[in-house]
BALOBA-1460 file (C-alpha; in Angstrom, 3 decimals):
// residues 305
<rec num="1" residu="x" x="-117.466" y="-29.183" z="-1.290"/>
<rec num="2" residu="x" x="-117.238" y="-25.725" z="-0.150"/>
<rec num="3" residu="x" x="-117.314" y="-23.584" z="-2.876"/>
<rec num="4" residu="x" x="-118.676" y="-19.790" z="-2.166"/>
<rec num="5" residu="x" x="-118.574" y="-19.685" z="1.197"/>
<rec num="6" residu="x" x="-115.928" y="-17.627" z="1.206"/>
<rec num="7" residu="x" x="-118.274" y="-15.222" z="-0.986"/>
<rec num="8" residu="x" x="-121.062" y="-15.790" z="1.892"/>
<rec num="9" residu="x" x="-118.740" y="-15.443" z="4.880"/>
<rec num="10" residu="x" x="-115.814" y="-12.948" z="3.943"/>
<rec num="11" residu="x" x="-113.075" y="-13.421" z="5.975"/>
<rec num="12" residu="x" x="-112.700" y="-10.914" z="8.956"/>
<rec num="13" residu="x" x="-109.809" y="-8.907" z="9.456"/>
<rec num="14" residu="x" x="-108.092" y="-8.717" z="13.127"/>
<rec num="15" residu="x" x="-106.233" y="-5.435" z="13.778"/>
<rec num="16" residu="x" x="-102.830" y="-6.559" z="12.444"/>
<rec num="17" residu="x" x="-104.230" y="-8.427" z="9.451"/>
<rec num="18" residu="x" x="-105.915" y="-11.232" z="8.140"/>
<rec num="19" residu="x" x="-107.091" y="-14.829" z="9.276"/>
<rec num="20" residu="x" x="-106.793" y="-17.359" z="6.455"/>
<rec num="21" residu="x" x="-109.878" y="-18.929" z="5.104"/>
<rec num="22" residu="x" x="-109.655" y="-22.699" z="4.982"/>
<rec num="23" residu="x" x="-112.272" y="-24.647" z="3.431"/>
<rec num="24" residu="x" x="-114.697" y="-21.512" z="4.227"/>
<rec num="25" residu="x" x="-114.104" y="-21.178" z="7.615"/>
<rec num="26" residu="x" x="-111.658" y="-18.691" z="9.549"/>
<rec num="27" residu="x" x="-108.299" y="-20.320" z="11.003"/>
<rec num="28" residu="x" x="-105.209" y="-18.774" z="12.236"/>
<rec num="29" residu="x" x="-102.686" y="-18.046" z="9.876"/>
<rec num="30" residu="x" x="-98.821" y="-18.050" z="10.888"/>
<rec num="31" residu="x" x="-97.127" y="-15.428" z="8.957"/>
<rec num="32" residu="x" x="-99.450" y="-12.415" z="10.895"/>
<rec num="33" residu="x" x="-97.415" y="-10.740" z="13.980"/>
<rec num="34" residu="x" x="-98.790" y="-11.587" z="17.670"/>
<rec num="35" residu="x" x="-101.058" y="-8.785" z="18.866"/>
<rec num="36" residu="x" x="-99.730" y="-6.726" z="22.110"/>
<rec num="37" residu="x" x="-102.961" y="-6.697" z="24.047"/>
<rec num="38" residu="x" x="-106.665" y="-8.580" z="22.856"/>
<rec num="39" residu="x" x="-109.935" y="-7.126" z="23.464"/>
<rec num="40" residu="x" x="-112.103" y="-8.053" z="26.580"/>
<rec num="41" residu="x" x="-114.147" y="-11.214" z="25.840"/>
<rec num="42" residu="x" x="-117.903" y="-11.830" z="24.415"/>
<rec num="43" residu="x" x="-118.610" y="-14.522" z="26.962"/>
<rec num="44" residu="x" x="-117.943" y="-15.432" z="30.303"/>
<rec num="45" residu="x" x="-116.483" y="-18.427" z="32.517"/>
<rec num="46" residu="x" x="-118.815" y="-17.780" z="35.352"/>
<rec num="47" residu="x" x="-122.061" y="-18.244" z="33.069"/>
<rec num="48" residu="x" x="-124.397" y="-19.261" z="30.327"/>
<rec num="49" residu="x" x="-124.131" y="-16.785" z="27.579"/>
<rec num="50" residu="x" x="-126.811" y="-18.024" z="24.172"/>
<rec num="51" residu="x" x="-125.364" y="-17.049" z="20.315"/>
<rec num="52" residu="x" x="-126.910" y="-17.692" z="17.758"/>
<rec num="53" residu="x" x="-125.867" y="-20.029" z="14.716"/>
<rec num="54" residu="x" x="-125.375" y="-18.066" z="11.370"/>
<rec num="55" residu="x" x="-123.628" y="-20.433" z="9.589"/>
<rec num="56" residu="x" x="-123.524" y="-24.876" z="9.287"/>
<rec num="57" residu="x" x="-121.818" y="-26.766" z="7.308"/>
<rec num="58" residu="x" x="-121.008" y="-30.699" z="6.878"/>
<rec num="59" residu="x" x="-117.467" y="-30.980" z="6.193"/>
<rec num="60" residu="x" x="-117.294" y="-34.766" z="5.838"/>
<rec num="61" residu="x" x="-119.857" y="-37.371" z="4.636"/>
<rec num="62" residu="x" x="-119.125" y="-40.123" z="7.111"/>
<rec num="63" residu="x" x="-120.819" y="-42.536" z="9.472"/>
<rec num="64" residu="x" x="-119.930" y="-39.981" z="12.268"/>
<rec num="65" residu="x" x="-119.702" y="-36.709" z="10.390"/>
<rec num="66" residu="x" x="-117.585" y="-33.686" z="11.272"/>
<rec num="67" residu="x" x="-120.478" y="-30.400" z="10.874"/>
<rec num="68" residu="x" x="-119.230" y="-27.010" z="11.140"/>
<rec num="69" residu="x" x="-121.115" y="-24.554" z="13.151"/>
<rec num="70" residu="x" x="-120.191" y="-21.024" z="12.874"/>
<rec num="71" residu="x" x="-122.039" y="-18.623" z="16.188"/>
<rec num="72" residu="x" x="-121.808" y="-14.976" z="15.978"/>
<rec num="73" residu="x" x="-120.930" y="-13.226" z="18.844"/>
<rec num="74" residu="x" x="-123.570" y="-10.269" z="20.214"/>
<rec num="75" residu="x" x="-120.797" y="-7.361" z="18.415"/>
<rec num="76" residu="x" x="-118.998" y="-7.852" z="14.952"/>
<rec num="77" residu="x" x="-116.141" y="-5.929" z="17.264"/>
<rec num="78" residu="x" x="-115.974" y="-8.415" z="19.968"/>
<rec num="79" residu="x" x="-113.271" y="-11.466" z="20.154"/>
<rec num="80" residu="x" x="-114.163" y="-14.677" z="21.820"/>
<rec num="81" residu="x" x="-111.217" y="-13.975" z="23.957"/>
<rec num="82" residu="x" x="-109.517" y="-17.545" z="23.884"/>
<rec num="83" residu="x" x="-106.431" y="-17.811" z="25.211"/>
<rec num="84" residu="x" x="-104.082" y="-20.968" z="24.008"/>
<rec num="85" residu="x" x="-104.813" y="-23.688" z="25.144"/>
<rec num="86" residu="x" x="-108.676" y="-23.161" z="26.364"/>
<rec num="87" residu="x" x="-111.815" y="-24.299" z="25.693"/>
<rec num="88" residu="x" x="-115.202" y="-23.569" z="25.921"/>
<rec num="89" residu="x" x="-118.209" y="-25.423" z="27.513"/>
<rec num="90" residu="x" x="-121.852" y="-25.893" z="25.712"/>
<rec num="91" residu="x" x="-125.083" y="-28.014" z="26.834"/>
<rec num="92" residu="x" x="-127.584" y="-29.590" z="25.166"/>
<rec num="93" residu="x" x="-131.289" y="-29.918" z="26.912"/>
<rec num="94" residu="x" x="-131.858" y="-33.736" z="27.513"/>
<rec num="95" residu="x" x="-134.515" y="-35.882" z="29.688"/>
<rec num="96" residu="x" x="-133.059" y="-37.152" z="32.503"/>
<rec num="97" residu="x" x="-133.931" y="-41.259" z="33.346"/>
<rec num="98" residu="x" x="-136.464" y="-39.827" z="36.223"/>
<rec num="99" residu="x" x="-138.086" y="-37.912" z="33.525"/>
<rec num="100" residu="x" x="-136.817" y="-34.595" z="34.709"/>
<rec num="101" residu="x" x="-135.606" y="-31.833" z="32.237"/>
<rec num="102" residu="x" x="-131.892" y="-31.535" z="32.240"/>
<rec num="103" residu="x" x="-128.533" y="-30.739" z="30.299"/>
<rec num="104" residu="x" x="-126.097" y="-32.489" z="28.940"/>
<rec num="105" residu="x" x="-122.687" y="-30.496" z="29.088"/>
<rec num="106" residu="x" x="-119.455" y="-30.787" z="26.645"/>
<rec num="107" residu="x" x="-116.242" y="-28.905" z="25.829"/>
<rec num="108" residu="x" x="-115.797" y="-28.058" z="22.705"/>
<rec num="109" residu="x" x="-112.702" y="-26.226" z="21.404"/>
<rec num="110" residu="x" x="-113.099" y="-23.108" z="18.549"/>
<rec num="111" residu="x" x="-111.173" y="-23.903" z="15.194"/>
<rec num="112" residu="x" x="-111.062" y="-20.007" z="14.645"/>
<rec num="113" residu="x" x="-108.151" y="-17.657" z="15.724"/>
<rec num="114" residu="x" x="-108.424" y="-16.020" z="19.494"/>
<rec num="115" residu="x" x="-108.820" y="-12.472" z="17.960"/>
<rec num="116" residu="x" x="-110.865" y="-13.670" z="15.124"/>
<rec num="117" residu="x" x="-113.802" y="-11.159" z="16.155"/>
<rec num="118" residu="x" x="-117.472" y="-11.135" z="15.267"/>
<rec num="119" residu="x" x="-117.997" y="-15.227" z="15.511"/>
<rec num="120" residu="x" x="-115.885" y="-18.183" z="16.157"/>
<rec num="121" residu="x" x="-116.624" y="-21.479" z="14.416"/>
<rec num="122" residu="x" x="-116.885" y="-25.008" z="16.415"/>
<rec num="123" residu="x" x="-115.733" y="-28.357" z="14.012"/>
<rec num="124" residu="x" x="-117.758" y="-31.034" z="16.058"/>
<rec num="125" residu="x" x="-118.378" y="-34.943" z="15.073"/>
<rec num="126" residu="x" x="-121.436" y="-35.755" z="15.023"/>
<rec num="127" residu="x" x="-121.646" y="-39.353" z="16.532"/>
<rec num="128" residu="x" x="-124.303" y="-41.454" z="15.472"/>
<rec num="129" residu="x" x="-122.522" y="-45.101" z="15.717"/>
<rec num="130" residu="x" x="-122.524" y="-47.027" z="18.056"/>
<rec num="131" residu="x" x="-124.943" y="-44.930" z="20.135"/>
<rec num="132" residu="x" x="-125.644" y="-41.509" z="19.031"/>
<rec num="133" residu="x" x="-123.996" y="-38.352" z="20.916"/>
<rec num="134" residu="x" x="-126.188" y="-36.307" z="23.336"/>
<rec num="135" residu="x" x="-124.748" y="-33.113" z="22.465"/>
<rec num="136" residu="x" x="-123.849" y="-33.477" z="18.737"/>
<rec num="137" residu="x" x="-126.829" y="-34.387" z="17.664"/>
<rec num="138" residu="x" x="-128.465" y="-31.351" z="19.589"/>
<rec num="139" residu="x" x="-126.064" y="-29.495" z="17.161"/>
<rec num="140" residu="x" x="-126.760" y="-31.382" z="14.226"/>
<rec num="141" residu="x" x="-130.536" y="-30.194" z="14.743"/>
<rec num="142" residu="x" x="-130.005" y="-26.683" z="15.145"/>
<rec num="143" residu="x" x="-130.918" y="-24.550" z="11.923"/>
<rec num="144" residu="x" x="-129.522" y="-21.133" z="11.093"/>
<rec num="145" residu="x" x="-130.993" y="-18.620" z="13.127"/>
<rec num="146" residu="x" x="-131.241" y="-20.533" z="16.837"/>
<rec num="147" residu="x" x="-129.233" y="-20.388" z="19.205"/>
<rec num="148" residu="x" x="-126.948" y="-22.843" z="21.523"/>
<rec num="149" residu="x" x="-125.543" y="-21.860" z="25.103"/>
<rec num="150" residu="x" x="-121.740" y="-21.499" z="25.824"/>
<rec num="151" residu="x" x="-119.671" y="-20.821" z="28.980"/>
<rec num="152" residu="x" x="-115.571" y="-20.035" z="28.943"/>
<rec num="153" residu="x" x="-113.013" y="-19.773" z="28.142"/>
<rec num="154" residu="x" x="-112.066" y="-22.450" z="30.200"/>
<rec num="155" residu="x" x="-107.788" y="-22.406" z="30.202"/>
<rec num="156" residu="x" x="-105.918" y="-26.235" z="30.052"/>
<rec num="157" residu="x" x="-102.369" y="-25.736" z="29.332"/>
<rec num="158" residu="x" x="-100.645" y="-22.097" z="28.658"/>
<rec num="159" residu="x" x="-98.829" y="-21.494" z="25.372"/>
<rec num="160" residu="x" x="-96.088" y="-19.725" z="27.589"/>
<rec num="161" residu="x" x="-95.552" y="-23.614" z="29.698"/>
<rec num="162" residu="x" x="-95.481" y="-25.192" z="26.106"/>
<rec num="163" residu="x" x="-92.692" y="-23.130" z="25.152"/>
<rec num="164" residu="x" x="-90.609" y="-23.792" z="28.080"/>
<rec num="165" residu="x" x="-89.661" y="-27.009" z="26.158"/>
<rec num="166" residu="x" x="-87.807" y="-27.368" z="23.070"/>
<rec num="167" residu="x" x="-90.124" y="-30.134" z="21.111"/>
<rec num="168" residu="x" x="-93.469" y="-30.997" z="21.528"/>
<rec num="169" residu="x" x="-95.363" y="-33.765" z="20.154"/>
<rec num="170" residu="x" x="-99.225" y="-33.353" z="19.270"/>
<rec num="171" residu="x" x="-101.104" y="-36.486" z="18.782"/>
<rec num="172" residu="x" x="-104.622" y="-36.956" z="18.051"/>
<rec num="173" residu="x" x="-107.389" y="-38.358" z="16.892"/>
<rec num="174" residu="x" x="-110.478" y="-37.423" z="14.910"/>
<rec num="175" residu="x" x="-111.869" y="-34.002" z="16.448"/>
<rec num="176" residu="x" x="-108.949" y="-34.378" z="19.270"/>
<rec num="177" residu="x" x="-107.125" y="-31.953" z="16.540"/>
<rec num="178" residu="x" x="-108.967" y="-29.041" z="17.426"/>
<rec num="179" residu="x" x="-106.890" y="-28.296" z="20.488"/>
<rec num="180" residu="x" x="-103.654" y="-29.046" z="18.880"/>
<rec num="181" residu="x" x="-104.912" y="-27.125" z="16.002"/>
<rec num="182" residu="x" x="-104.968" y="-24.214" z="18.395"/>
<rec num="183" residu="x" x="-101.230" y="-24.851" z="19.761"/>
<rec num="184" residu="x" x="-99.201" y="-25.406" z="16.860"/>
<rec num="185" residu="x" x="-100.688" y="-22.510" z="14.598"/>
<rec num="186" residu="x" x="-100.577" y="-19.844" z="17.290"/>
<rec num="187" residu="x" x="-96.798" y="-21.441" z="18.337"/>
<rec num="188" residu="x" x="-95.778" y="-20.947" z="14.776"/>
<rec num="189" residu="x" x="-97.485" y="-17.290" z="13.968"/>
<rec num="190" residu="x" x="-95.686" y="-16.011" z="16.849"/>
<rec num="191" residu="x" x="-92.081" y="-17.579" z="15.589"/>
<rec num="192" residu="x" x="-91.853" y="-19.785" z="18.709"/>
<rec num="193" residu="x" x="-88.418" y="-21.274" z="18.839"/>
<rec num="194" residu="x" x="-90.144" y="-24.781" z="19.054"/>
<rec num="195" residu="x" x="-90.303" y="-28.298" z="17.413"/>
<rec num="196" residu="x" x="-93.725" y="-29.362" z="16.286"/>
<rec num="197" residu="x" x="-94.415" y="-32.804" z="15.352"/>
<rec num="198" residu="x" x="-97.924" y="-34.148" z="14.968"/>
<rec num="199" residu="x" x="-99.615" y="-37.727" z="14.316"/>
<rec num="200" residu="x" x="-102.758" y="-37.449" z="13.292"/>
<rec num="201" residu="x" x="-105.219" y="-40.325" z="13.466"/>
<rec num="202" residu="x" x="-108.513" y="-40.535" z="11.707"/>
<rec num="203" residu="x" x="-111.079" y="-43.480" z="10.532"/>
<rec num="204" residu="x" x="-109.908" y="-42.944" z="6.753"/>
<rec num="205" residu="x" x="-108.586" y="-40.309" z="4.530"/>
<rec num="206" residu="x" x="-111.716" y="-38.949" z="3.987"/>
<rec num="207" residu="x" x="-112.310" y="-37.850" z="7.796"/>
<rec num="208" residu="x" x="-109.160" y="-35.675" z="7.822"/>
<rec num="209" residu="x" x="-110.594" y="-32.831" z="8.673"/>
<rec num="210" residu="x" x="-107.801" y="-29.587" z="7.316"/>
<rec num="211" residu="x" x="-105.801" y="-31.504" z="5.868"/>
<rec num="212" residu="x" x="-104.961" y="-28.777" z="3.198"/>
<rec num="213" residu="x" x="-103.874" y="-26.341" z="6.248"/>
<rec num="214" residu="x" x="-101.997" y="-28.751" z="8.053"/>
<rec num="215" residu="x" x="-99.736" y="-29.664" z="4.588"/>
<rec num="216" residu="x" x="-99.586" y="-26.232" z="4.608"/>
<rec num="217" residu="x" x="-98.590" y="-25.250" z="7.825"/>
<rec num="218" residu="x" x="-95.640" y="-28.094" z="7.551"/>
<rec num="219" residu="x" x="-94.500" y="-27.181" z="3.605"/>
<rec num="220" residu="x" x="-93.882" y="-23.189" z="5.130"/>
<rec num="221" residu="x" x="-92.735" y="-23.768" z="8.653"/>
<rec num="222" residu="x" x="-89.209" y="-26.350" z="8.819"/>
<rec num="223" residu="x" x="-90.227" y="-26.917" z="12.565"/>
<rec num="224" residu="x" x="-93.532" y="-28.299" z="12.059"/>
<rec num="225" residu="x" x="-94.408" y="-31.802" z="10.421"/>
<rec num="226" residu="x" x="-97.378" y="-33.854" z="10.316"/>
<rec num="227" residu="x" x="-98.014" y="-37.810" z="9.855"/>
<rec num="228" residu="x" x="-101.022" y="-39.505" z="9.047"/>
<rec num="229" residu="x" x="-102.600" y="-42.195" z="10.536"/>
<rec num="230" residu="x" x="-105.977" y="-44.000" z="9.129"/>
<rec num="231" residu="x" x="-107.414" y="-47.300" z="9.965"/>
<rec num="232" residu="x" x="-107.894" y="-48.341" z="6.318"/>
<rec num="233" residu="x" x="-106.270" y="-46.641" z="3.520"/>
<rec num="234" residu="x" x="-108.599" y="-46.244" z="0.746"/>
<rec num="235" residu="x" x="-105.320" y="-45.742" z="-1.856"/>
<rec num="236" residu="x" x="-102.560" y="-47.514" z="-2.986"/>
<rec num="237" residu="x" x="-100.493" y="-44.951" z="-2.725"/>
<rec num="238" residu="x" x="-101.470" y="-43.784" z="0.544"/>
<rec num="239" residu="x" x="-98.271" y="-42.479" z="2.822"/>
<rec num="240" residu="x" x="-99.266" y="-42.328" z="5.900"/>
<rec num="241" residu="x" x="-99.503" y="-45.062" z="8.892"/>
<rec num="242" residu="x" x="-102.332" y="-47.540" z="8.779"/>
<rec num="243" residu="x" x="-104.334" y="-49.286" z="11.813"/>
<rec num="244" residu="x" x="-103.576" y="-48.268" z="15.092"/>
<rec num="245" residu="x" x="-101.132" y="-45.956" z="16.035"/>
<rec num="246" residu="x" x="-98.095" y="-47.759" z="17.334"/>
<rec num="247" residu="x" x="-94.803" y="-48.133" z="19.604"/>
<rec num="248" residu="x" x="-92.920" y="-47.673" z="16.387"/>
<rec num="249" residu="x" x="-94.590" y="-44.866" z="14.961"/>
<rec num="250" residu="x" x="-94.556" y="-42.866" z="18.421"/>
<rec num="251" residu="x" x="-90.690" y="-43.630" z="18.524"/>
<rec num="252" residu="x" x="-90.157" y="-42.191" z="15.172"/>
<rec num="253" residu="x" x="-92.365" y="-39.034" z="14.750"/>
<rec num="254" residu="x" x="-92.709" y="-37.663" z="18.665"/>
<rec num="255" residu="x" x="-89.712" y="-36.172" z="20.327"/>
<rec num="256" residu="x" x="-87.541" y="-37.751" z="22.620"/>
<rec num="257" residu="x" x="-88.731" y="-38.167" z="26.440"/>
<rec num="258" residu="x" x="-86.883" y="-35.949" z="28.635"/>
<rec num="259" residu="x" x="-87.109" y="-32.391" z="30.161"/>
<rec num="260" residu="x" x="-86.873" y="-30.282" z="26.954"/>
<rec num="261" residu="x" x="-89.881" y="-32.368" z="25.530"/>
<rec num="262" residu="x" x="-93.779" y="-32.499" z="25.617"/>
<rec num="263" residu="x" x="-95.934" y="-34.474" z="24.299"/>
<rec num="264" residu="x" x="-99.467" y="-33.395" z="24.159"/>
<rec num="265" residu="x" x="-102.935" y="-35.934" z="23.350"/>
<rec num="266" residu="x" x="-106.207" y="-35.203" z="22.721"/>
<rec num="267" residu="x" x="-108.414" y="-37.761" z="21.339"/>
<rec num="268" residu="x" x="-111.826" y="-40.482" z="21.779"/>
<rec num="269" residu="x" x="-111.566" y="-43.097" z="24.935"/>
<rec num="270" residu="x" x="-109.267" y="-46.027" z="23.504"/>
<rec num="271" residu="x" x="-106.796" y="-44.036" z="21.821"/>
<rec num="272" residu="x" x="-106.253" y="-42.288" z="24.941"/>
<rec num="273" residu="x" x="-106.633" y="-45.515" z="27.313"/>
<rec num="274" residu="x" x="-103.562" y="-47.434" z="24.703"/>
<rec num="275" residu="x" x="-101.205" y="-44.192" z="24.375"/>
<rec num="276" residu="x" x="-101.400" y="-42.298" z="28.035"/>
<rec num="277" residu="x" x="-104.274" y="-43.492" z="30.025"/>
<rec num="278" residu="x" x="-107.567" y="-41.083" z="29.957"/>
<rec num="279" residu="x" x="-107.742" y="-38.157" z="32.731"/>
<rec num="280" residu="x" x="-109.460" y="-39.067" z="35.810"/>
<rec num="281" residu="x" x="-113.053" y="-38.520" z="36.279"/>
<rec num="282" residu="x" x="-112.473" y="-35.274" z="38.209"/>
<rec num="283" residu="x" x="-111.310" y="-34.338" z="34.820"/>
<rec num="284" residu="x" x="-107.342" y="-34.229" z="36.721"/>
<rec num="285" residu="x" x="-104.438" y="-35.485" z="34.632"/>
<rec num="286" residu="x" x="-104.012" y="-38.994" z="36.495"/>
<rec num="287" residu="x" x="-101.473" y="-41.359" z="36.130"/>
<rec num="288" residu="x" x="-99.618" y="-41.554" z="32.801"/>
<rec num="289" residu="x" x="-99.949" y="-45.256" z="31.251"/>
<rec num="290" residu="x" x="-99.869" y="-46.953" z="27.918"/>
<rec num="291" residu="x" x="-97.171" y="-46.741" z="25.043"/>
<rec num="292" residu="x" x="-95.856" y="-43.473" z="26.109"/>
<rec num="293" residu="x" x="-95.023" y="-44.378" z="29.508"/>
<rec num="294" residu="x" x="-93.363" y="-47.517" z="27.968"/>
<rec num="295" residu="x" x="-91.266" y="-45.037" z="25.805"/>
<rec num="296" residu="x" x="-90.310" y="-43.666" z="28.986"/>
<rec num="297" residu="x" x="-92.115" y="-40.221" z="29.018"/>
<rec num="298" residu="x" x="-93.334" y="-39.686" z="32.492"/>
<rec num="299" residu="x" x="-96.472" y="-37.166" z="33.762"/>
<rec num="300" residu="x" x="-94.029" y="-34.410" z="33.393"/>
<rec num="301" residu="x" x="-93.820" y="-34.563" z="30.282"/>
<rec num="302" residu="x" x="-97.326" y="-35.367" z="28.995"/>
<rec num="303" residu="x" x="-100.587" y="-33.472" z="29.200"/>
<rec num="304" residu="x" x="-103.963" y="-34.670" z="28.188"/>
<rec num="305" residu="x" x="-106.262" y="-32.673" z="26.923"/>
C-alpha cells in the first residue's frame, strides 16, 4: 500500500542518527541515543503558525479512514520541538449556526520523532459515520501544496513524571495511539528502566494503524508488549481480544494499581466513559470512574489524555 514513498520522502537524519521509516512515514526509532539539548521550535504555543502539506496519504480503507498528512516546517533545519507527552492544536474554518465565519479547533498529536526536523507527519481519522468530523474532513480536502494552521506544543504529561513509576499501562483506541505512540518509543530509545504494556483497541484488524512497528518495538524491547483488541475478528486465527475491552483483559495485560504504576488512556468518548470516565469539559482530569477505578486504580495513578 505504500510502496516508494520511501523513494519520494527519504528519511531525514537527526544529529545522532536516523528515524525509522514505517510504512513511509518517519517514527522514532529506539536503538538511537537521547540527544543532550534540541533545537528551538518551528511553531509557537502563543499563536497560529500556517505549513503547508507536502505529502497525504490514506493508510486504511475504512468507513472512517486513518489519512496521513505530512506538513513541512518553514526550514529543512528546524524541529517541531515536541516535548513527550504534547500535542499540538489545528482549526478548520466552519460556518457558525448564526451564519458567521468561524473555526473549529482540535488537538492532534505528531506520529514523527521530536527532533525529526524539516516536517512532522499527523495520522488523523477521518470520521465520516455517524456524522462526519468538522476538522477531518477539512483535512481530508486539503491537496498537496495548501496549507493548514497549527499552534503548540501544547505539554500533557512529562516523560520525566512517567518514569517516576515502575510500569505503565497504555491503552487506547483507534487514533488514541498517537500519544502513547509518542511515550513508549521515546521511553524505550532512551533505555528507561520502565514496564510498558499496551492494549490496543481498533474496529478490526484492518484499522491497526503500525502495527508492524508496534510488533516490532515489543519483539526487540523485553519491557514492552502489546495486545490487540478488535470488535470483530476477520480471522480464525486471530490472537488478540475481541468486542469490548474488558475487566478481565485490563486485569491481565495493565500493571497492578498502586504507587509504582500508571496507567495512561487515550481514546473516542465510550471507551473512555466505560474504562476511566472522560476529562471534564475544562479539559481537567476529573474524577476517575469505570473499570479501572473498579480495579482499584485511583486518579493518582491514571491520566487521560
Amino acid at each position: 500500500m505504500l510502496q516508494g514513498i520511501r523513494a519520494r520522502f527519504p528519511t531525514l537524519l537527526a544529529a545522532a542518527g536516523a528515524t525509522a521509516a514505517v510504512g513511509g512515514y518517519v517514527v522514532w526509532t529506539a536503538t538511537r541515543p537521547a540527544l543532550a539539548a534540541t533545537p528551538a521550535s518551528a511553531l509557537s504555543p502563543d499563536e497560529w503558525r500556517s505549513l503547508k502539506l507536502v505529502h497525504k496519504e490514506q493508510l486504511t480503507k475504512t468507513t472512517n479512514p486513518v489519512w496521513l498528512f505530512r506538513f513541512a516546517l518553514p526550514d529543512e533545519k528546524q524541529v517541531v520541538g515536541l516535548p513527550v507527552a504534547s500535542c499540538l492544536l489545528t482549526r478548520a474554518p466552519i460556518t457558525k449556526k448564526d451564519g458567521r465565519p468561524g473555526w473549529a479547533i482540535r488537538p492532534y498529536t505528531p506520529i514523527t520523532a521530536p527532533d525529526a526536523r524539516g516536517h512532522f507527519d499527523l495520522a488523523i481519522k477521518v470520521y465520516k459515520q455517524p456524522s462526519p468530523g468538522k476538522v477531518s474532513t477539512f483535512f481530508e480536502g486539503l491537496s498537496v501544496g495548501d496549507s493548514a494552521d497549527f499552534k503548540g506544543p501544547l505539554p500533557k504529561l512529562s516523560l520525566s513524571d512517567i518514569a517516576k513509576r515502575k510500569e505503565v499501562g497504555l491503552v487506547a483506541g483507534g487514533t488514541g495511539l498517537t500519544p502513547m505512540l509518542q511515550v513508549a518509543t521515546e521511553a524505550l530509545r532512551q533505555g528507561l528502566p520502565l514496564k510498558l504494556s499496551f492494549i490496543f483497541a481498533n474496529v478490526s484488524e484492518d484499522d491497526i494503524v503500525m502495527r508492524k512497528h508496534l510488533d516490532g518495538l515489543a519483539a526487540k524491547h523485553d519491557n514492552f508488549r502489546v495486545y490487540y483488541v478488535v470488535d470483530k475478528a476477520t480471522s480464525k486465527s486471530w490472537p488478540g481480544g475481541v468486542g469490548f475491552i474488558t475487566k478481565d483483559m485490563l486485569k491481565q495485560h495493565l500493571p497492578h494499581p498502586g504507587p509504582d504504576s500508571l496507567v495512561l488512556v487515550c481514546g473516542p468518548p465510550g471507551m473512555m466513559g466505560a474504562l476511566s470516565g472522560d476529562k471534564l469539559p475544562d479539559k481537567s482530569q476529573g474524577p476517575l470512574t469505570g473499570l479501572l477505578k473498579e480495579l482499584g486504580f485511583d486518579e493518582s495513578n491514571v491520566y487521560k489524555f
